[in-house]
C-alpha positions as CSV (number, residue, x, y, z in Angstrom):
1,X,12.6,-19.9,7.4
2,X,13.5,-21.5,3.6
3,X,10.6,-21.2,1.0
4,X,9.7,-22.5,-1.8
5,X,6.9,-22.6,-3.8
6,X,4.0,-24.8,-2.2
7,X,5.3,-24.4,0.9
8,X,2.9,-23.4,3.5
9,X,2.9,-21.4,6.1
10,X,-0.5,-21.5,8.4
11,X,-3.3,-21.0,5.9
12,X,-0.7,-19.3,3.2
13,X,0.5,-21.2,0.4
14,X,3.6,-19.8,-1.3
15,X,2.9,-19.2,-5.1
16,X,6.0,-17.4,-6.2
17,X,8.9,-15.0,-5.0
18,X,8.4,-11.8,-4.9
19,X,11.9,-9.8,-4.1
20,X,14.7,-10.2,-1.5
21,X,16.1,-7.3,0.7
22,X,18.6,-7.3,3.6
23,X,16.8,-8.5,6.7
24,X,14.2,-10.8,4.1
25,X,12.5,-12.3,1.4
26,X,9.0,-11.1,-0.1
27,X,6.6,-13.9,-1.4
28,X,3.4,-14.2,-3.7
29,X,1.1,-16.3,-1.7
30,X,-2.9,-17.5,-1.5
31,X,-5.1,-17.2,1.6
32,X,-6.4,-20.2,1.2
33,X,-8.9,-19.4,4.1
34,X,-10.2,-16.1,2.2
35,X,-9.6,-17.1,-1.3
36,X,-7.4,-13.8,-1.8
37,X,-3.4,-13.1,-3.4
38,X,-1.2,-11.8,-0.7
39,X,2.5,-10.6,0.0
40,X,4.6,-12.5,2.9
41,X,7.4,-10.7,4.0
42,X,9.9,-13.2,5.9
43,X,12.6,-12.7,8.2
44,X,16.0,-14.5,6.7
45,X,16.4,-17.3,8.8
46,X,19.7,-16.2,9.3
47,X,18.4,-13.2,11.6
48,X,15.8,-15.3,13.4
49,X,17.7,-15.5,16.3
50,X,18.9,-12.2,16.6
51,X,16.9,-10.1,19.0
52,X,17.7,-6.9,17.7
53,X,16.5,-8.1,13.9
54,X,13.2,-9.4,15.6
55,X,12.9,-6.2,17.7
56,X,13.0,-4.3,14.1
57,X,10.8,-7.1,12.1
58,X,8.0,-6.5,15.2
59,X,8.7,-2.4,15.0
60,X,7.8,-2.6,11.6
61,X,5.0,-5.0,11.9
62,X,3.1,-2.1,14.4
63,X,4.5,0.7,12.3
64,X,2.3,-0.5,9.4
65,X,-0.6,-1.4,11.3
66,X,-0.5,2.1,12.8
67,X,-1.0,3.7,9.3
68,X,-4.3,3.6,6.9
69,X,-4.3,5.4,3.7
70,X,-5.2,4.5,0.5
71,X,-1.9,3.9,-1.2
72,X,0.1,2.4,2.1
73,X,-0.5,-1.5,1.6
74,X,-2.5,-3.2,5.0
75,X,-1.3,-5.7,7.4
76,X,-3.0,-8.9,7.6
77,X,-1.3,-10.9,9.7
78,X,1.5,-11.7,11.8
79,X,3.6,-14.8,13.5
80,X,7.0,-15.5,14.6
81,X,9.6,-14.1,11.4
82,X,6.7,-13.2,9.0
83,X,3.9,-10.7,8.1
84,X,1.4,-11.2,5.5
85,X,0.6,-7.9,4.0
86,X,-1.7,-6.8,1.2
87,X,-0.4,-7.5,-2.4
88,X,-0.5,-4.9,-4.8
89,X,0.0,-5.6,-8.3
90,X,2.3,-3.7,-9.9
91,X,6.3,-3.5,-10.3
92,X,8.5,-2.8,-7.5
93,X,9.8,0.6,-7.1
94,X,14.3,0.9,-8.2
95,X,16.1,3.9,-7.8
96,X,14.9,7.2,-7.7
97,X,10.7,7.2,-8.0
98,X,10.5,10.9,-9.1
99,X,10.3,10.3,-13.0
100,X,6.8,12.2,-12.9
101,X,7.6,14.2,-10.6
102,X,4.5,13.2,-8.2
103,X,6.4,10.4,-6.0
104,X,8.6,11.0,-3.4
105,X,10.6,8.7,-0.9
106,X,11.1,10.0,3.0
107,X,13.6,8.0,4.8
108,X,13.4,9.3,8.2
109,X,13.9,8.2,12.2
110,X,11.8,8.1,14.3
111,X,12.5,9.7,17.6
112,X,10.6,8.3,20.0
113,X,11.5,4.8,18.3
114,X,15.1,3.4,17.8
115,X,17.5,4.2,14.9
116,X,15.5,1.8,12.6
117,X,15.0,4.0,9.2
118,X,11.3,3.8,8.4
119,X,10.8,4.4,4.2
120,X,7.4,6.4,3.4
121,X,6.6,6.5,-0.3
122,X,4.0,9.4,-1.0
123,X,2.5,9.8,-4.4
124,X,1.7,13.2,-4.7
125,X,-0.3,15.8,-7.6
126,X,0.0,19.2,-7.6
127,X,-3.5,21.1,-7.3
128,X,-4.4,22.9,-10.5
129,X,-4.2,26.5,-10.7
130,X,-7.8,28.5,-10.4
């Protein structure tokens, strides 16, 4: 699927990109139906056709909508080669997130799963001493 800005997708209306990574592309884009910002991850329509790049797109799509916490963005939507996720203002995490010392990245496999890395990002502060 080629963006640009305008473009719509459904009731999403691309505003700007966002970042690229190997299986896609991440967009800014408006809800128009809800009147709210969100992020649209898209499959590179090079992969769209690939059934093992659409098996992982899907794994990921229920992987996030298994998980709810506060700083883990929500799933809004889904369709064939792109989920609409909850935007987050902010800048987007490069190399190693521990400056502080309170974030940490787990890359880890699930077992039950396929080999399909899945990247947690946990922001973490230590409890003060009594």
């Amino acid at each position: 699927m080629t963006l640009t800005i305008g473009t719509r997708i459904g009731p999403y209306e691309i505003v700007s990109a966002l970042g690229a990574g190997g299986m896609g592309e991440v967009w800014k884009a408006r809800d128009t139906r809800l009147s709210r910002i969100v992020a649209i991850k898209v499959l590179r329509s090079q992969f769209a056709t690939e059934p093992d790049r659409l098996r992982r797109f899907e794994e990921e799509a229920r992987a996030i909508a298994g998980l709810n916490h506060q700083h883990i963005c929500q799933i809004y939507d889904v369709g064939p080669g792109y989920l609409v996720l909850e935007y987050i203002e902010g800048a987007s995490p490069r190399g190693p997130l521990a400056p502080d010392g309170q974030s940490f990245v787990i890359n880890s496999v699930p077992e039950e799963a396929s080999a399909s890395p899945i990247t947690v990002i946990l922001n973490w502060k230590p409890r003060s001493s009594p």
